[in-house]
C-alpha positions as CSV (number, residue, x, y, z in Angstrom):
1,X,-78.3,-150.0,27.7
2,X,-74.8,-148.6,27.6
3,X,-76.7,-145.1,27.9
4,X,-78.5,-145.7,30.7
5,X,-75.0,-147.6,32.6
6,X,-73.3,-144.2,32.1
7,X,-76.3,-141.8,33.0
8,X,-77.3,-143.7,36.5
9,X,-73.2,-143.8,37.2
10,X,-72.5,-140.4,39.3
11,X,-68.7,-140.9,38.5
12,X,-66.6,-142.2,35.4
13,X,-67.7,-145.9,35.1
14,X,-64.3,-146.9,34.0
15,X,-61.8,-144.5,36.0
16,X,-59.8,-141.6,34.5
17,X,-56.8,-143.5,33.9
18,X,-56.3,-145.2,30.2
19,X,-56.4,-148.6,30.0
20,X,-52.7,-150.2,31.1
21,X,-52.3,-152.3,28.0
22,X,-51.2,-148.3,26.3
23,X,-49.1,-147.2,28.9
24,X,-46.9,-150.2,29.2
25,X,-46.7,-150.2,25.7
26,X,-45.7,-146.6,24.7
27,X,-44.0,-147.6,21.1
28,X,-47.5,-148.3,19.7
29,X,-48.5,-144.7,19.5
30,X,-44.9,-143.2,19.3
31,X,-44.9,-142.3,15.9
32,X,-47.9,-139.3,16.0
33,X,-50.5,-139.1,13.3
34,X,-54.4,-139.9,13.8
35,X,-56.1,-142.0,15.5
36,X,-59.4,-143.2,15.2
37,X,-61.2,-144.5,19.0
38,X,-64.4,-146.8,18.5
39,X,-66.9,-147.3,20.9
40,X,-64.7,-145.0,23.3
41,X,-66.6,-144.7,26.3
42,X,-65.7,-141.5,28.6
43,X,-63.1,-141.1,26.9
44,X,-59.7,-142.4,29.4
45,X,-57.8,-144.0,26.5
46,X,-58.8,-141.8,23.6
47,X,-57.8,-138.1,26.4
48,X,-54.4,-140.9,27.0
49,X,-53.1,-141.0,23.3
50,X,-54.4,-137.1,22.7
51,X,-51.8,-136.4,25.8
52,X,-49.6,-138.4,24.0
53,X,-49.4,-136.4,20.7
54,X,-52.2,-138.0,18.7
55,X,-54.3,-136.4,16.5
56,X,-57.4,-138.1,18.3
57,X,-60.9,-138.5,17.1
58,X,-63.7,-140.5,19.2
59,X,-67.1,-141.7,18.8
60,X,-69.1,-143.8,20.8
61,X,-73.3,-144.3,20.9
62,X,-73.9,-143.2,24.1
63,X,-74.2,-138.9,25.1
64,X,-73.6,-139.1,28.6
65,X,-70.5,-140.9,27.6
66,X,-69.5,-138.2,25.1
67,X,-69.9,-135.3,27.2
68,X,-67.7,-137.0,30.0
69,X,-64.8,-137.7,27.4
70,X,-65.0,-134.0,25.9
71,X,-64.6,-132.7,29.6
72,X,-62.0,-135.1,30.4
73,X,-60.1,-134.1,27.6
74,X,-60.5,-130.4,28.3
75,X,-59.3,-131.2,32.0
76,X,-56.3,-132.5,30.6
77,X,-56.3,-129.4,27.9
78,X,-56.2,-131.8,24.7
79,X,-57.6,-131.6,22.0
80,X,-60.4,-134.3,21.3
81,X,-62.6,-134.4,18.0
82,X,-65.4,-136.3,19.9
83,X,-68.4,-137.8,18.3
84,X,-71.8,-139.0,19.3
85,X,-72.2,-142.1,16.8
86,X,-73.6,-145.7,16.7
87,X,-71.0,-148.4,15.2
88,X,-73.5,-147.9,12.0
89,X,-73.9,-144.5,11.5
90,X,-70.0,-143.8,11.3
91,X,-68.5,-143.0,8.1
92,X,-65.7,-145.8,7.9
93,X,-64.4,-144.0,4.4
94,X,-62.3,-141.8,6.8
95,X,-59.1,-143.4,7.1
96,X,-56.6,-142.7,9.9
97,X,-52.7,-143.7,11.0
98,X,-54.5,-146.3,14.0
99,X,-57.3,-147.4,14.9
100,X,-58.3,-148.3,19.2
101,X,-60.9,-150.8,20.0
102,X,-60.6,-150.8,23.7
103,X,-62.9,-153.9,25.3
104,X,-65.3,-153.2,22.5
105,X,-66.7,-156.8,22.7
106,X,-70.3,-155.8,22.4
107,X,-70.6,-157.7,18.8
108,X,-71.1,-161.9,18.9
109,X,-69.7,-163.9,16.4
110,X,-72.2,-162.7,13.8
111,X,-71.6,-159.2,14.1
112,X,-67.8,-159.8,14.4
113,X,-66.5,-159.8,10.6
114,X,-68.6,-156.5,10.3
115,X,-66.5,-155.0,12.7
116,X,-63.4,-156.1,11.4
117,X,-64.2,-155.3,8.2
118,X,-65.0,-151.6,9.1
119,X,-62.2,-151.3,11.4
120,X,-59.5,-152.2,8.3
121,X,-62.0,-149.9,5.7
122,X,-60.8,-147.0,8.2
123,X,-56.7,-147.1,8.2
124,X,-54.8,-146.6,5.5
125,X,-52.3,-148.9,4.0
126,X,-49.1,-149.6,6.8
127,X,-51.7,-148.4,9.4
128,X,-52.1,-150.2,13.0
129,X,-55.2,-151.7,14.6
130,X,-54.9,-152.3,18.4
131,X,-57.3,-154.0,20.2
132,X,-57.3,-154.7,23.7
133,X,-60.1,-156.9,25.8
134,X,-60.9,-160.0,26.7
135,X,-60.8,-163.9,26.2
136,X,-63.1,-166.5,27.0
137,X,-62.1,-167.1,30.4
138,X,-63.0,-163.9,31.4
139,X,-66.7,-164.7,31.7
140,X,-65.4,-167.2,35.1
141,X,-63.9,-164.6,36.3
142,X,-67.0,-162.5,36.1
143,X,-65.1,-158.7,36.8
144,X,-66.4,-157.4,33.9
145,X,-67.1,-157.4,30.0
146,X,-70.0,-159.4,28.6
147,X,-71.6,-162.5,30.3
148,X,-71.1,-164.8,26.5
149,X,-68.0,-166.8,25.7
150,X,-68.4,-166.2,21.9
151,X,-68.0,-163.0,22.2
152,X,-64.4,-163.0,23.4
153,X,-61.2,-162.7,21.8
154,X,-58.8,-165.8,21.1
155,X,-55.6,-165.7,19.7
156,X,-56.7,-167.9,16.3
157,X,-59.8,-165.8,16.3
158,X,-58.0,-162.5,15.6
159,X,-55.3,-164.4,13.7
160,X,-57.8,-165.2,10.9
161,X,-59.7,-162.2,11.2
162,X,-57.0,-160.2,9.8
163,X,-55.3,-162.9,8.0
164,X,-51.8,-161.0,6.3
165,X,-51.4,-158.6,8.3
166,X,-48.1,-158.1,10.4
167,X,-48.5,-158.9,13.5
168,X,-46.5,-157.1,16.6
169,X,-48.3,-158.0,19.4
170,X,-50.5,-161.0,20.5
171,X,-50.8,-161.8,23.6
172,X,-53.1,-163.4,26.2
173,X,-52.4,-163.1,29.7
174,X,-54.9,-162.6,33.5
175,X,-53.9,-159.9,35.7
176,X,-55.5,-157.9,38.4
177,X,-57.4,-154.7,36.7
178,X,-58.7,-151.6,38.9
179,X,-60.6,-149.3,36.2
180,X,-63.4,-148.2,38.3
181,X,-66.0,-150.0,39.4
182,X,-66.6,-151.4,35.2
183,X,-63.2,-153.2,35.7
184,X,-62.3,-154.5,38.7
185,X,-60.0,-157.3,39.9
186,X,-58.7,-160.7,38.9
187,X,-59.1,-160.1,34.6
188,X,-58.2,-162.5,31.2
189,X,-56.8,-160.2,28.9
190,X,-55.7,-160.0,25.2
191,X,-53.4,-157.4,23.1
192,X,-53.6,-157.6,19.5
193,X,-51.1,-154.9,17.6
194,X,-51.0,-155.1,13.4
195,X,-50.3,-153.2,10.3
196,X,-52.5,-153.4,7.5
197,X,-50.9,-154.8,4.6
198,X,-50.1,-152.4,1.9
């Protein structure tokens, strides 16, 4: 599905510009090191924190996606280690300084403590997770993400999914979103920041 969304779009799906959860909230990738983008799309957030002095790698399942995020970054003469990978076939052994998931809220509930689970199997100990998408009230507002409540974001729901970890920022909040035609207006948002214990 996500293959053929990207492949029939004649432009960047989402827009160019990173998400702006990560520039209004420089401090999360201040401190350098790697950083490990899942499900990255055309690559807008993963080129952002590679601008920002990140030693970046990407993956996400769909090719057209890939190629647009390795010419994106090479527009914006980063360096990009850029990988063409279902959320399966990644090796989660490799561990890095952060870990993005950017509206990755493809998984229900079933799926969900998978995905945790692999996301905290690739940081290392003191490393940060950032996730950024949506909560339930999204699917009213209907200007983008998936169509099913249960696979939103709440504030208990990410609390207990990483249960002792520190947390530096939760917070759910609507605002009005232009990131291409994927993400567009009125939008029920959530920030999670935390370290992995350790």
């Amino acid at each position: 599905m996500w293959e053929e969304r990207y492949k029939t779009s004649d432009s960047y799906l989402f827009g160019l510009e990173p998400a702006k959860f990560l520039t209004e909230n420089p401090w999360i990738h201040q401190s350098g090191g790697t950083a490990l983008c899942v499900a990255d799309g055309e690559g807008r957030n993963s080129t952002h924190l590679a601008r920002a002095g990140l030693s970046v790698t990407a993956f996400d399942m769909a090719p057209t996606a890939v190629a647009r995020a390795q010419e994106l970054a090479k527009r914006a003469g980063v360096a990009l280690d850029s990988h063409q990978s279902d959320w399966q076939s990644w090796d989660w052994s490799r561990q890095f300084d952060m870990v993005f998931g950017i509206f990755i809220q493809f998984m229900g509930p079933e799926g969900r403590p998978g995905q945790f689970a692999d996301m905290a199997r690739a940081l290392r100990p003191g490393g940060r997770l950032v996730l950024h998408g949506y909560t339930p009230e999204q699917v009213d507002l209907g200007t983008g993400g998936p169509p099913s409540r249960d696979n939103m974001y709440t504030e208990d729901l990410l609390r207990t999914g990483f249960d002792g970890w520190r947390i530096e920022r939760l917070a759910a909040y609507e605002r009005d979103v232009q990131e291409g035609r994927g993400h567009s207006g009125r939008s029920a948002l959530i920030d999670f920041v935390a370290v992995k214990p350790g």
